[in-house]
SEVO-933368 format. One record per residue (C-alpha): residue number from 1; y, z, x. Coordinates in nm, 3 decimals, decimal comma. Each point is the difference from the previous one (the first is absolute). Layout:
// residues N
    i        y        z        x
  NUM        Y        Z        X
...
//
This chain:
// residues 128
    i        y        z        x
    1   10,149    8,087   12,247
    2    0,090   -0,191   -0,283
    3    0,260    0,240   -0,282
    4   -0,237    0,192   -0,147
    5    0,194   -0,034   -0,336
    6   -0,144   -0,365   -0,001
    7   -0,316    0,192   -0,071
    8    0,086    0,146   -0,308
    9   -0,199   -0,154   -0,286
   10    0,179   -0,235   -0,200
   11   -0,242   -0,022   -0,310
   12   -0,219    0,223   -0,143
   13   -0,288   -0,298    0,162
   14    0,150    0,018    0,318
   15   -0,325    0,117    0,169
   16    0,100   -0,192    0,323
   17    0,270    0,201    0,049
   18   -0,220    0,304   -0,054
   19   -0,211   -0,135    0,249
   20    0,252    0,030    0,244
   21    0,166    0,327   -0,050
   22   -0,387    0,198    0,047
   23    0,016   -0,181    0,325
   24    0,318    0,118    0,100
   25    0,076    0,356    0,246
   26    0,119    0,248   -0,259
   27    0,324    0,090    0,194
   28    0,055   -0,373   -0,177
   29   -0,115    0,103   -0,324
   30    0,216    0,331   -0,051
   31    0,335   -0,265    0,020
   32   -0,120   -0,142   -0,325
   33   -0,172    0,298   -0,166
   34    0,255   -0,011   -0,340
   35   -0,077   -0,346   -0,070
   36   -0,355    0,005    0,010
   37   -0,008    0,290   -0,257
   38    0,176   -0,233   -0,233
   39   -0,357   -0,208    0,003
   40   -0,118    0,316   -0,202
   41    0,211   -0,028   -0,263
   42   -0,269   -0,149   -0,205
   43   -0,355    0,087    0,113
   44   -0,123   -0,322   -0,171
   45    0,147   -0,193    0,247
   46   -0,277   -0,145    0,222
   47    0,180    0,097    0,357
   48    0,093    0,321   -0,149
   49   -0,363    0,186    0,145
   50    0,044   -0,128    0,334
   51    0,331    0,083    0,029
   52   -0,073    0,369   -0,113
   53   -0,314   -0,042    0,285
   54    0,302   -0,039    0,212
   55    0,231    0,227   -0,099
   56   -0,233    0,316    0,038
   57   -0,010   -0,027    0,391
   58    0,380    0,135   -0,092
   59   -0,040    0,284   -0,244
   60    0,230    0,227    0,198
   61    0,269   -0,237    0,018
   62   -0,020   -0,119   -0,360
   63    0,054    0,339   -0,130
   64    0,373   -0,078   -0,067
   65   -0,043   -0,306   -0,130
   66   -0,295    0,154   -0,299
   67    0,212    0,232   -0,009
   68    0,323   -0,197   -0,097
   69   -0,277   -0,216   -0,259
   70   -0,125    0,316   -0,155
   71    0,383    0,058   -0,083
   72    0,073   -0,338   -0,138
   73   -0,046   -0,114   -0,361
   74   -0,254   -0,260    0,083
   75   -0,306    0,113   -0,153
   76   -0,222   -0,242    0,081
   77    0,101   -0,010    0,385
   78   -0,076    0,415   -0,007
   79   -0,315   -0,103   -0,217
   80   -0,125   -0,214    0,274
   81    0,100    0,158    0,280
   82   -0,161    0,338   -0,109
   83   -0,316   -0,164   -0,116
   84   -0,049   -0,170    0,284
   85    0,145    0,066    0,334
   86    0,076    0,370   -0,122
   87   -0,407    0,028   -0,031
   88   -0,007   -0,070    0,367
   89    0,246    0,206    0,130
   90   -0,148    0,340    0,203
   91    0,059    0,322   -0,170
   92    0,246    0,113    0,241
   93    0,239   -0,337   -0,123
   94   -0,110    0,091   -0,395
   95    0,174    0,348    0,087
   96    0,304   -0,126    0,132
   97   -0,017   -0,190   -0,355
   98   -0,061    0,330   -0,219
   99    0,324    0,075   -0,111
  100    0,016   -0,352   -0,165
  101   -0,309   -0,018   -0,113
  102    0,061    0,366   -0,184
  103    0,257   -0,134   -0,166
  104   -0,155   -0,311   -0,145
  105   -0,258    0,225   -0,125
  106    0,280    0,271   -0,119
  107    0,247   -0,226   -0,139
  108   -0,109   -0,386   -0,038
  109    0,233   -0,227   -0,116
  110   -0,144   -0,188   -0,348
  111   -0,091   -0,270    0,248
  112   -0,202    0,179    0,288
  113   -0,208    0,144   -0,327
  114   -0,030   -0,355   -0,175
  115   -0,140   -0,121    0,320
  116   -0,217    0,314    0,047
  117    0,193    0,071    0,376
  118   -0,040    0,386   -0,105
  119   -0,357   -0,039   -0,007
  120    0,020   -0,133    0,323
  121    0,182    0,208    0,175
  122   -0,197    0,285   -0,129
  123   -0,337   -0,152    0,182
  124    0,201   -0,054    0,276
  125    0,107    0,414    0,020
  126   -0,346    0,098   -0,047
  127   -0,072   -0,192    0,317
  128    0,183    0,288    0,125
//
């Protein structure tokens, strides 16, 4: 097998690439699961859907790594990554997710409620 970090997109058209990694055994996939959330950084991106179809076959594992978004400052990565892949996740993964969402909704910073994240993570909740 080729390094599976030669698989990682390297545009936001890099569909080839994407091509590639849905063909690939996930045991390959988890080795690269950090990068590939960076594709969701901006949900206008045209690879970014795909790469969130990917991604979801990992929801356990990628709890850390929402998690550690969630906590960051970058509102529009937590903006796409809660109204997209977030809306996928099962309930179970959503619950792991609670205490964060809770506090969006609690105590959002002046740019989670500019960008309406609170709103978000309240539909998410009542998923619950």
């Amino acid at each position: 097998m080729e390094d599976i970090r030669d698989l990682i997109p390297r545009d936001k058209l890099d569909f080839e690439r994407v091509e590639q990694l849905k063909n690939q055994p996930l045991e390959n996939l988890r080795l690269i699961l950090p990068e590939l959330l960076k594709w969701l950084q901006d949900g206008n991106w045209p690879i970014s859907k795909p790469i969130e179809d990917i991604l979801i076959e990992f929801e356990h594992e990628l709890l850390p790594y929402i998690r550690e978004i969630l906590e960051s400052e970058d509102v529009a990565w937590k903006y796409f990554v809660l109204n997209g892949l977030a809306r996928k996740l099962s309930n179970d993964i959503l619950k792991e997710l609670e205490p964060h969402l809770r506090r969006i909704i609690t105590t959002p910073t002046n740019d989670e409620e500019t960008e309406e994240i609170d709103e978000i993570a309240i539909e998410l909740l009542e998923r619950l």
